[in-house]
Structures are given as C-alpha cells and as structure tokens.
mmCIF file of the N, C-alpha and C atoms, coordinates in Angstrom:
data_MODEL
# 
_entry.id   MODEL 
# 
loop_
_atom_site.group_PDB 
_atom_site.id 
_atom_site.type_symbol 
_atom_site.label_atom_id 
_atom_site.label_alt_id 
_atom_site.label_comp_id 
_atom_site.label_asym_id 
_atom_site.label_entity_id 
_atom_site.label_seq_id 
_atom_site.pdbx_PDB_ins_code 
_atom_site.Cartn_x 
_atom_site.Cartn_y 
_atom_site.Cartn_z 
_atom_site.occupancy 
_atom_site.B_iso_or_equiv 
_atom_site.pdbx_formal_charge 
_atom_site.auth_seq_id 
_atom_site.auth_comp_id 
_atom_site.auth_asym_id 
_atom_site.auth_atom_id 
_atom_site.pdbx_PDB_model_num 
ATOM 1   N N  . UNK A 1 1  ? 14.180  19.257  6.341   1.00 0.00 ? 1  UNK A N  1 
ATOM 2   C CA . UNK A 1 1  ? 15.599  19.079  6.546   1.00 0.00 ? 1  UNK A CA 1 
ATOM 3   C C  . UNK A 1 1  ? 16.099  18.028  5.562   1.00 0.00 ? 1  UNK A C  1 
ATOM 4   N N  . UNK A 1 2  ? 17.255  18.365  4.868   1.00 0.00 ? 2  UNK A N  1 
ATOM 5   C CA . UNK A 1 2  ? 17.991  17.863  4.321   1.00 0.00 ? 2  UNK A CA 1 
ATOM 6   C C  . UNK A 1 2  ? 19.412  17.114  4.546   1.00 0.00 ? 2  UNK A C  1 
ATOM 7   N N  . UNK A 1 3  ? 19.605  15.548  3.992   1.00 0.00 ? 3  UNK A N  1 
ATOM 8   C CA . UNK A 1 3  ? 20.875  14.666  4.397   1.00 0.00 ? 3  UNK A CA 1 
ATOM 9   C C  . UNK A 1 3  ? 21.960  15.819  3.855   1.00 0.00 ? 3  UNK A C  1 
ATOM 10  N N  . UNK A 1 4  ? 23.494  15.545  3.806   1.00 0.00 ? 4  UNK A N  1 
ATOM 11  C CA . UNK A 1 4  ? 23.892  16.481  3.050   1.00 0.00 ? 4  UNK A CA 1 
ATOM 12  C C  . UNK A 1 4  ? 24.487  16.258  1.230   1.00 0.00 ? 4  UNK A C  1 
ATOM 13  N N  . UNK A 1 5  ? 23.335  14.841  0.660   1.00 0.00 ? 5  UNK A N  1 
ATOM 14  C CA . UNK A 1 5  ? 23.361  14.274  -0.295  1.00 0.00 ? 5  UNK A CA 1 
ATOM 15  C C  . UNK A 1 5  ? 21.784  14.996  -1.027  1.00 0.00 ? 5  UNK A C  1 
ATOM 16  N N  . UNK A 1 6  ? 21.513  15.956  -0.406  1.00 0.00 ? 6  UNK A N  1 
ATOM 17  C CA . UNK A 1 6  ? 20.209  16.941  -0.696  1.00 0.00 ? 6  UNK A CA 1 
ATOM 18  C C  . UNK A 1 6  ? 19.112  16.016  -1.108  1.00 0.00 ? 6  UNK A C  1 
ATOM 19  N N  . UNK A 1 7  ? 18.845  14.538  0.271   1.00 0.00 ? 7  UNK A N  1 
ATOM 20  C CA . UNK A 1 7  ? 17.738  14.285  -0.335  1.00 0.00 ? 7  UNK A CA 1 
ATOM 21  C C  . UNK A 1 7  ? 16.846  14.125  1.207   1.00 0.00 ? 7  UNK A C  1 
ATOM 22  N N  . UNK A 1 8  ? 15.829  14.115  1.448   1.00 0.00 ? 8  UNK A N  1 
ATOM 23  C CA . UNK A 1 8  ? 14.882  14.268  2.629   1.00 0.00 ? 8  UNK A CA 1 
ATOM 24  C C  . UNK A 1 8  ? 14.988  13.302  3.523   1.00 0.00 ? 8  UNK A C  1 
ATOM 25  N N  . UNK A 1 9  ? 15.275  13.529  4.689   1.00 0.00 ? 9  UNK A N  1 
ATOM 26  C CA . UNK A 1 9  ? 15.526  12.759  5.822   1.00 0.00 ? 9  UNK A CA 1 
ATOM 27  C C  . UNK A 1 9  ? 14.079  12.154  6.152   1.00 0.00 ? 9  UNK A C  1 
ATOM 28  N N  . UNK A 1 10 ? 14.052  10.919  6.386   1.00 0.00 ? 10 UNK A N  1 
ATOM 29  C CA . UNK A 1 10 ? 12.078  10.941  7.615   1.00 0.00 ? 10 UNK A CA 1 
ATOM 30  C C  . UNK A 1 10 ? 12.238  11.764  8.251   1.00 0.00 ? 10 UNK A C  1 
ATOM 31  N N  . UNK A 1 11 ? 10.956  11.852  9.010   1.00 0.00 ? 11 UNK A N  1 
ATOM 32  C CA . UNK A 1 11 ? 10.723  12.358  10.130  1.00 0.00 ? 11 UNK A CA 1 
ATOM 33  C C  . UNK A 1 11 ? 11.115  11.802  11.192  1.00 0.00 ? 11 UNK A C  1 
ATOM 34  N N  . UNK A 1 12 ? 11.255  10.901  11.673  1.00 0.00 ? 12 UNK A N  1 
ATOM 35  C CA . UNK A 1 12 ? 11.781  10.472  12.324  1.00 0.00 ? 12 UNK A CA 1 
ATOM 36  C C  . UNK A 1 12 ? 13.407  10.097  12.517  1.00 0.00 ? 12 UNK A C  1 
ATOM 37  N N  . UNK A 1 13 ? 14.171  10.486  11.791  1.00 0.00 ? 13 UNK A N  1 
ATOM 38  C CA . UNK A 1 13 ? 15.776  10.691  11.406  1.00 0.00 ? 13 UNK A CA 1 
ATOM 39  C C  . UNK A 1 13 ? 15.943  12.250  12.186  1.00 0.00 ? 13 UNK A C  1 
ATOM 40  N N  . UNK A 1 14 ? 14.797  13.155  11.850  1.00 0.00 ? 14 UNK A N  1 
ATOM 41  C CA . UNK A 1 14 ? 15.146  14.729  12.392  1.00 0.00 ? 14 UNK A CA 1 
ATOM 42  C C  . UNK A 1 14 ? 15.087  14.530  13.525  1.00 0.00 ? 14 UNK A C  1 
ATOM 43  N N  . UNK A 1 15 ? 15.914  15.399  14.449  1.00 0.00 ? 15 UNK A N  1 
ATOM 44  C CA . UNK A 1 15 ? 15.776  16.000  15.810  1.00 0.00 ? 15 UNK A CA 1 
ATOM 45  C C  . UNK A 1 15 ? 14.152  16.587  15.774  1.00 0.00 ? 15 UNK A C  1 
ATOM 46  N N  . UNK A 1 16 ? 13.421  16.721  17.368  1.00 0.00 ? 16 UNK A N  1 
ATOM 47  C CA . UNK A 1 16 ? 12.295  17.159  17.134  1.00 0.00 ? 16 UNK A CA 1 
ATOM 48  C C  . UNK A 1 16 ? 12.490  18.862  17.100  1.00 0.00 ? 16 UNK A C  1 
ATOM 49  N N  . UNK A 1 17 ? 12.528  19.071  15.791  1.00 0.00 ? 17 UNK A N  1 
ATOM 50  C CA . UNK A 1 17 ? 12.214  20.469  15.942  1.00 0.00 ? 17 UNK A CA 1 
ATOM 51  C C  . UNK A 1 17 ? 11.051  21.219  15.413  1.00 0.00 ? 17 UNK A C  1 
ATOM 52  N N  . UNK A 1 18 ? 10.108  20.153  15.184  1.00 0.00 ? 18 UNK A N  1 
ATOM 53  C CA . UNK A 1 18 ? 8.665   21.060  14.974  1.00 0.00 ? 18 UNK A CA 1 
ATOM 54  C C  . UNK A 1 18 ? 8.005   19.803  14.811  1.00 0.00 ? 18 UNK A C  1 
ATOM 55  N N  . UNK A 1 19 ? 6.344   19.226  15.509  1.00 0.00 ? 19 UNK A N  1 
ATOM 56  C CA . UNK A 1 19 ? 5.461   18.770  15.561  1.00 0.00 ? 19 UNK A CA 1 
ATOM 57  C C  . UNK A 1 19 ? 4.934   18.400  13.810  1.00 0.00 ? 19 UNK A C  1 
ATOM 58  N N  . UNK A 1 20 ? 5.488   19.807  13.420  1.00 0.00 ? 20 UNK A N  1 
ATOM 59  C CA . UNK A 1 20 ? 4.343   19.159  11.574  1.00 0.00 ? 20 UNK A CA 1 
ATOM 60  C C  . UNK A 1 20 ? 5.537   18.621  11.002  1.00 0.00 ? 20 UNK A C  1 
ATOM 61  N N  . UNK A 1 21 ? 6.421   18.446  11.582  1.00 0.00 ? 21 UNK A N  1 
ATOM 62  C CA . UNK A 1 21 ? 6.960   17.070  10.921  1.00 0.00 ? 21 UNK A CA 1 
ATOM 63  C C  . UNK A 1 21 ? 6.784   15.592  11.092  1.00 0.00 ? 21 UNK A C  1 
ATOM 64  N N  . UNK A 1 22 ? 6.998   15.492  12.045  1.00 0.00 ? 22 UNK A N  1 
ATOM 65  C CA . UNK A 1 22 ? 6.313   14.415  12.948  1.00 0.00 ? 22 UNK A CA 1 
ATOM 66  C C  . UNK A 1 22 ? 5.033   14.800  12.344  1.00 0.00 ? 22 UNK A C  1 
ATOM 67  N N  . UNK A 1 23 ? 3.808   15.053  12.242  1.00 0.00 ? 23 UNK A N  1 
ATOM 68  C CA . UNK A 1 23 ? 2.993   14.868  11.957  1.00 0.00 ? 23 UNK A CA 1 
ATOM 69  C C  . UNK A 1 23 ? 2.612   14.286  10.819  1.00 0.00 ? 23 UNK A C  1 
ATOM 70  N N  . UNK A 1 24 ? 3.413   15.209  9.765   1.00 0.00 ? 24 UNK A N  1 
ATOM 71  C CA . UNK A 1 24 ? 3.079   14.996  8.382   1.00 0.00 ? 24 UNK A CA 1 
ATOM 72  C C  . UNK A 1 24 ? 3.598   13.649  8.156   1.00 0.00 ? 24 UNK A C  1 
ATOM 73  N N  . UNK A 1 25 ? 5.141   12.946  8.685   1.00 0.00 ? 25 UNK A N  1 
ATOM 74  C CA . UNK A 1 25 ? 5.316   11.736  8.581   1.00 0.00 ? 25 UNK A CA 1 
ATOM 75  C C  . UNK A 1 25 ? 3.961   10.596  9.144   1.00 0.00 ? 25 UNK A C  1 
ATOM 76  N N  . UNK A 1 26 ? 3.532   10.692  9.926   1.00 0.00 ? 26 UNK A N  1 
ATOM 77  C CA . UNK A 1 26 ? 2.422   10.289  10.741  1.00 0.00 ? 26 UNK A CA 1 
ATOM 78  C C  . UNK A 1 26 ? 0.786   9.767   9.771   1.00 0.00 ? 26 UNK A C  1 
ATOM 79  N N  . UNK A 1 27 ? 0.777   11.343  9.216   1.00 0.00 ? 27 UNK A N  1 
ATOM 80  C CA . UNK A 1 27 ? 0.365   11.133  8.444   1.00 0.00 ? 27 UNK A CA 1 
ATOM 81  C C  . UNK A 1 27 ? 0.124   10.246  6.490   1.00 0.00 ? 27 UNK A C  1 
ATOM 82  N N  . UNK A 1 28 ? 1.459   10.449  6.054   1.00 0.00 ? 28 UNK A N  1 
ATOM 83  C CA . UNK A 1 28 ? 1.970   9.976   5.007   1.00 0.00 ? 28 UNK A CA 1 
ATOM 84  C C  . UNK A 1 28 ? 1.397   8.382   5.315   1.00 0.00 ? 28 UNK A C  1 
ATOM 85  N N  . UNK A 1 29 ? 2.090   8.391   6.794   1.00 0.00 ? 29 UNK A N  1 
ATOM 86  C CA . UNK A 1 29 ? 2.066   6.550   6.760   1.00 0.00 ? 29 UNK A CA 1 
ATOM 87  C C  . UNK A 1 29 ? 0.742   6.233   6.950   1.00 0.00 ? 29 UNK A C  1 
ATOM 88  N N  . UNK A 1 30 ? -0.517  6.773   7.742   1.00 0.00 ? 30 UNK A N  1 
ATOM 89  C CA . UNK A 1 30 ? -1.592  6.490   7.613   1.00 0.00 ? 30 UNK A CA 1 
ATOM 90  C C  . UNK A 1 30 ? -2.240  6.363   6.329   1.00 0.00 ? 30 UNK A C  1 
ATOM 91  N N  . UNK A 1 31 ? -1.944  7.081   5.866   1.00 0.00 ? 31 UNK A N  1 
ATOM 92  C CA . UNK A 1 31 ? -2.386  7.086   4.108   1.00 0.00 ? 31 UNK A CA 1 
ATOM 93  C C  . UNK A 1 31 ? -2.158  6.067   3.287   1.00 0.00 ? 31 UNK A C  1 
ATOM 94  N N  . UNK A 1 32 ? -0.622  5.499   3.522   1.00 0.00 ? 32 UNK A N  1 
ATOM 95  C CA . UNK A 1 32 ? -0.030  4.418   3.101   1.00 0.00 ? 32 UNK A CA 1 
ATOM 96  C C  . UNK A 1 32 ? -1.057  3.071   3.119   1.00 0.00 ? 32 UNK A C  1 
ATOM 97  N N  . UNK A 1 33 ? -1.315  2.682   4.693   1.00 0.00 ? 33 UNK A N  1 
ATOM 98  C CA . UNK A 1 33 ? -1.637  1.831   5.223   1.00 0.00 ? 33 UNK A CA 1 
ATOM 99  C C  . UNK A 1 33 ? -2.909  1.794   4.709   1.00 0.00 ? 33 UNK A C  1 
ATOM 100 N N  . UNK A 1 34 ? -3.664  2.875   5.015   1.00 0.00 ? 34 UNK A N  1 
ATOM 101 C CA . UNK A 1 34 ? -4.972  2.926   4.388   1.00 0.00 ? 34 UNK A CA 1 
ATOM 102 C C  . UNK A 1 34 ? -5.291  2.683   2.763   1.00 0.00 ? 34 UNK A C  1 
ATOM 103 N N  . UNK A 1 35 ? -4.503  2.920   2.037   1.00 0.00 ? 35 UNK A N  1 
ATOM 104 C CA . UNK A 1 35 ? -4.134  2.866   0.398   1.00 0.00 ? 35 UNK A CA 1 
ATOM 105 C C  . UNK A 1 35 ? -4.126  1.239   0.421   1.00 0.00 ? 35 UNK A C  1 
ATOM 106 N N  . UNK A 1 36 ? -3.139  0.820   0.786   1.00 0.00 ? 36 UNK A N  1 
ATOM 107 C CA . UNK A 1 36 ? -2.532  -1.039  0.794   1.00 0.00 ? 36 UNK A CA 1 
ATOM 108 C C  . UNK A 1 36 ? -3.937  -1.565  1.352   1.00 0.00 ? 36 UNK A C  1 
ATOM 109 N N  . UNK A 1 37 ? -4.740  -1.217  2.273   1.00 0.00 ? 37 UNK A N  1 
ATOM 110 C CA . UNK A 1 37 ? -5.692  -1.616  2.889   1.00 0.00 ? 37 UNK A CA 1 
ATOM 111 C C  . UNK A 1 37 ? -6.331  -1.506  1.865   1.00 0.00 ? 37 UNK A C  1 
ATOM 112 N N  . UNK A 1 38 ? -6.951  -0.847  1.311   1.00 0.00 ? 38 UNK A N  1 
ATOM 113 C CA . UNK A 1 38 ? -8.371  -0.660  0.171   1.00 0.00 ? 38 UNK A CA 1 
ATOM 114 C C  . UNK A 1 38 ? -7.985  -1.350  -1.390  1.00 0.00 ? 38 UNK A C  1 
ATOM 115 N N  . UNK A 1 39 ? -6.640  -1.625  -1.854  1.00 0.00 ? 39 UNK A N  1 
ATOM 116 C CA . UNK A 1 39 ? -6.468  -1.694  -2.433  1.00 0.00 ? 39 UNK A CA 1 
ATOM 117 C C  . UNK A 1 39 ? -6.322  -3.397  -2.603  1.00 0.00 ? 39 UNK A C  1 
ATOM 118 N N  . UNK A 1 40 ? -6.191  -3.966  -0.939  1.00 0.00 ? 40 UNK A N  1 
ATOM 119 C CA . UNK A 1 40 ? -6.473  -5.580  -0.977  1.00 0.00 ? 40 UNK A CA 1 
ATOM 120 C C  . UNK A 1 40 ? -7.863  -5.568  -0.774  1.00 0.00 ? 40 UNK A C  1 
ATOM 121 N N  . UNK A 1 41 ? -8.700  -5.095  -0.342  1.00 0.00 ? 41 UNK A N  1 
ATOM 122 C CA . UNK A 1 41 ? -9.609  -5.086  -0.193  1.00 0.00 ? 41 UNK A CA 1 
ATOM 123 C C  . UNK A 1 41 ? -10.577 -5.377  -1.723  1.00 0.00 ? 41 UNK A C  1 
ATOM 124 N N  . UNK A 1 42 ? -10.326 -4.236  -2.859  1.00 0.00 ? 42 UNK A N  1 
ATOM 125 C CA . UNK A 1 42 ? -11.145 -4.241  -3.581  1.00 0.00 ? 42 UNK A CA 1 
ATOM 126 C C  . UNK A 1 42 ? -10.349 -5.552  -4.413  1.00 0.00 ? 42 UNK A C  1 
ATOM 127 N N  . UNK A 1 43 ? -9.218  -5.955  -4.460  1.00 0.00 ? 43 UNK A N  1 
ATOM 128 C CA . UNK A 1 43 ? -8.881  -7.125  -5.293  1.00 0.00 ? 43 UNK A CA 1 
ATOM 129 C C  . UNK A 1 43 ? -9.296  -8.459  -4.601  1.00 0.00 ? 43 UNK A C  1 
ATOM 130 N N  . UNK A 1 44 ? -9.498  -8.869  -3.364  1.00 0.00 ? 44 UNK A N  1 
ATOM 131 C CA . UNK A 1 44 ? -10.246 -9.832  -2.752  1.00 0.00 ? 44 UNK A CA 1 
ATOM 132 C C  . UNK A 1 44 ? -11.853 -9.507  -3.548  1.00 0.00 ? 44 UNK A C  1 
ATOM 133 N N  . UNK A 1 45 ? -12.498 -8.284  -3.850  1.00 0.00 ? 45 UNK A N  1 
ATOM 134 C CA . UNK A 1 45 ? -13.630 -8.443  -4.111  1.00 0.00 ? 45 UNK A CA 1 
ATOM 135 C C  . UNK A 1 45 ? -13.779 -8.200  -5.757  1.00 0.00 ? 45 UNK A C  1 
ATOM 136 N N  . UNK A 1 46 ? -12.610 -7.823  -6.216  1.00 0.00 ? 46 UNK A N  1 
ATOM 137 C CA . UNK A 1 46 ? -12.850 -7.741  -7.551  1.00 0.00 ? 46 UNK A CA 1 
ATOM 138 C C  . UNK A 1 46 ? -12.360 -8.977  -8.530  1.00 0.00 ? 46 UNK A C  1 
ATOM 139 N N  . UNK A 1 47 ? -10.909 -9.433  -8.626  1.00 0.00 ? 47 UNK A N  1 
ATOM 140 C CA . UNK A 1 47 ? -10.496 -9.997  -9.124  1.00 0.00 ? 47 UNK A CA 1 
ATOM 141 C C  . UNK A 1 47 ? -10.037 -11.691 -9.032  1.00 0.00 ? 47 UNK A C  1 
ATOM 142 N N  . UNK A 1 48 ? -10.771 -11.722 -7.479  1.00 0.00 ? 48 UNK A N  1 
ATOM 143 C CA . UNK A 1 48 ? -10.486 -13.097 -7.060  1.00 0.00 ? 48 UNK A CA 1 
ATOM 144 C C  . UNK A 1 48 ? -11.561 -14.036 -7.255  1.00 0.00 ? 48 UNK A C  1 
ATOM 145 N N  . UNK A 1 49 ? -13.294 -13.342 -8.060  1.00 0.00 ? 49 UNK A N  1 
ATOM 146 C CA . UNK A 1 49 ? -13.664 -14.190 -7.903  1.00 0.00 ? 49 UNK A CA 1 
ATOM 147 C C  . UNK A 1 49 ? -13.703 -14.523 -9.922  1.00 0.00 ? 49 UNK A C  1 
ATOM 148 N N  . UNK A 1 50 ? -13.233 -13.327 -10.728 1.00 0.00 ? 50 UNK A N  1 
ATOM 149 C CA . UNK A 1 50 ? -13.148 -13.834 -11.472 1.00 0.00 ? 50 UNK A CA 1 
ATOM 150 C C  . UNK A 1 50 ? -11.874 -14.915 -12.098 1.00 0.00 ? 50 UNK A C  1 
ATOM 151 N N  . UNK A 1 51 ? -10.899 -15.033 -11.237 1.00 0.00 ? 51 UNK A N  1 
ATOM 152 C CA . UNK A 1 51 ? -10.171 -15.909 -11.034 1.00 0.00 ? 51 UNK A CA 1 
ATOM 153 C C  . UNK A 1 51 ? -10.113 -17.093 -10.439 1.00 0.00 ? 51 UNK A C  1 
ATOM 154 N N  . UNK A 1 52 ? -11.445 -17.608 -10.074 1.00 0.00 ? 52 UNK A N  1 
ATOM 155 C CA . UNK A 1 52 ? -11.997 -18.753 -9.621  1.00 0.00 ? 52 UNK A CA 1 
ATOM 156 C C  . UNK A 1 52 ? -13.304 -19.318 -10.313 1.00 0.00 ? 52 UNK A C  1 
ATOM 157 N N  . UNK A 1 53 ? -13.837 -17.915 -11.154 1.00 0.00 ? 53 UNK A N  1 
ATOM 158 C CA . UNK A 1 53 ? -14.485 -18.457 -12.989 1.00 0.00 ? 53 UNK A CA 1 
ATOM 159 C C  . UNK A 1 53 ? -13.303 -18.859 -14.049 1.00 0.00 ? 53 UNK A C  1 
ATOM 160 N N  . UNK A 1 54 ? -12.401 -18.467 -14.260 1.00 0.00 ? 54 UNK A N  1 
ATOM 161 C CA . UNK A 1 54 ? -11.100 -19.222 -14.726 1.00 0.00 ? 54 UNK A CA 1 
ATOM 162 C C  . UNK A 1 54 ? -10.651 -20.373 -14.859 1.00 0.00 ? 54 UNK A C  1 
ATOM 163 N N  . UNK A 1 55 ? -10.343 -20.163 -13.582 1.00 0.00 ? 55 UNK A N  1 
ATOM 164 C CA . UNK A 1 55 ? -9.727  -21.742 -12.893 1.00 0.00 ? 55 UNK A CA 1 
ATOM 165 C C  . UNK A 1 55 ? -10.735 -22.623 -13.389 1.00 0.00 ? 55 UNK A C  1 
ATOM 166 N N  . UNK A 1 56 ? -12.456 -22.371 -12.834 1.00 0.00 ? 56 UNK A N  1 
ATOM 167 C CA . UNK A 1 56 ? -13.525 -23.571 -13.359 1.00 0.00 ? 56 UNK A CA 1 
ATOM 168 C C  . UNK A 1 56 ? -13.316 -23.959 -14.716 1.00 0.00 ? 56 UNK A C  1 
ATOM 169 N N  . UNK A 1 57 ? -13.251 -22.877 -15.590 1.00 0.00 ? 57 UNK A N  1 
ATOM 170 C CA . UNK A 1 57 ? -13.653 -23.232 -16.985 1.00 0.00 ? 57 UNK A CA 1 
ATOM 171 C C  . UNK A 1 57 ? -12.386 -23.744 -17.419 1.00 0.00 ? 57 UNK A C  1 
ATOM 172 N N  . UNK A 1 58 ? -10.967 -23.767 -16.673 1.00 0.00 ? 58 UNK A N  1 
ATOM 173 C CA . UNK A 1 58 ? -10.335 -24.148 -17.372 1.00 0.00 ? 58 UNK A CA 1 
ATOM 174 C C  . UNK A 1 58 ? -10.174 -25.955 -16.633 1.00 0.00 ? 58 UNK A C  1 
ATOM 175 N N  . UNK A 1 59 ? -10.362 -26.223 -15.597 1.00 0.00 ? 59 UNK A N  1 
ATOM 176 C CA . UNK A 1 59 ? -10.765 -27.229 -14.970 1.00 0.00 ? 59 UNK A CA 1 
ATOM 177 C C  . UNK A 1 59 ? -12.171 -28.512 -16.112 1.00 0.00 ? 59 UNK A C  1 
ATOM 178 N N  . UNK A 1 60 ? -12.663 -27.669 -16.288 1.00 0.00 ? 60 UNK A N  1 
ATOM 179 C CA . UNK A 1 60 ? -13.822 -28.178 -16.832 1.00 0.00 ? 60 UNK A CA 1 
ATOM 180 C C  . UNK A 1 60 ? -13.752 -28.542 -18.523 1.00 0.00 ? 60 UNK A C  1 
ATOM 181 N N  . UNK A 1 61 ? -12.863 -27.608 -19.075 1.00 0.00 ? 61 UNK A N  1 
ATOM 182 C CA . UNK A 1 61 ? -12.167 -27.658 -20.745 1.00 0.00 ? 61 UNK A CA 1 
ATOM 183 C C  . UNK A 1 61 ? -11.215 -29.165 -20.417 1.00 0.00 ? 61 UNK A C  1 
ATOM 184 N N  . UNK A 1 62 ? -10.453 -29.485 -19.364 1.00 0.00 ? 62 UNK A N  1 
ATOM 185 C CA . UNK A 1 62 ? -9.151  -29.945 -19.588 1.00 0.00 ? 62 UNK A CA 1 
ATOM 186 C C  . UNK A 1 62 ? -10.352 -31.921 -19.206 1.00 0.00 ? 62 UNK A C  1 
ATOM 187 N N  . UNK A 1 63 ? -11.424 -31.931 -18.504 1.00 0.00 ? 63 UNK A N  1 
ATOM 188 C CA . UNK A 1 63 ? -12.208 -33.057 -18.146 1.00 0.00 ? 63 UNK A CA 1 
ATOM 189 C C  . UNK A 1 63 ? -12.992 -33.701 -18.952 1.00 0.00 ? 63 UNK A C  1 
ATOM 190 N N  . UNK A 1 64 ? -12.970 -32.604 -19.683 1.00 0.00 ? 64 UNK A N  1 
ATOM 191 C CA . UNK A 1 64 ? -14.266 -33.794 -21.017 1.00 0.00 ? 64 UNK A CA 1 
ATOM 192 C C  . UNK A 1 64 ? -13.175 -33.533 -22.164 1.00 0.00 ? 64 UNK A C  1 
# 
C-alpha cells in the first residue's frame, strides 16, 4: 500500500489487511537490529584495539 505521494507506508501505518505485511515489517526490523548488532560487535573486536596501538605509540613518540 501506497501514501497518495506514491511512496510506501510501514507496516504498521496499514490497516491490518494481511499478516505478510506485518510480518515482513517484523522482519526488516529484525534484520536491522541484527546488522547494527554485528556490526558493533566486529568494530569492538576489530578496530578498537588497533586504536589503542595508536594512541600508545603516539603517547610514547610525544614522552621521550
């Protein structure tokens, strides 16, 4: 279903008139959540610790 500016309402904006809408919204957002989830996930394990080899060496350049 369409606003009448022809662009896609949520699912949750529609009246319930069919379950795989509601669903598929349901879904979308699980995906979402799960995406944002993995995606802090691997930067806590990827990029934070070479950003705390950084910080040292630049800590350690600026002391002697």
């Amino acid at each position: 279903m369409a606003c009448s500016m022809g662009l896609p309402l949520p699912a949750f904006a529609v009246s319930a008139t069919a379950d795989a809408a509601s669903s598929t919204y349901m879904t979308k957002l699980l995906k979402n959540v799960f995406c944002a989830g993995l995606a802090s996930v691997m930067t806590v394990t990827f990029i934070h610790p070479v950003d705390v080899v950084k910080t040292r060496v630049q800590v350690a350049s600026n002391a002697g």
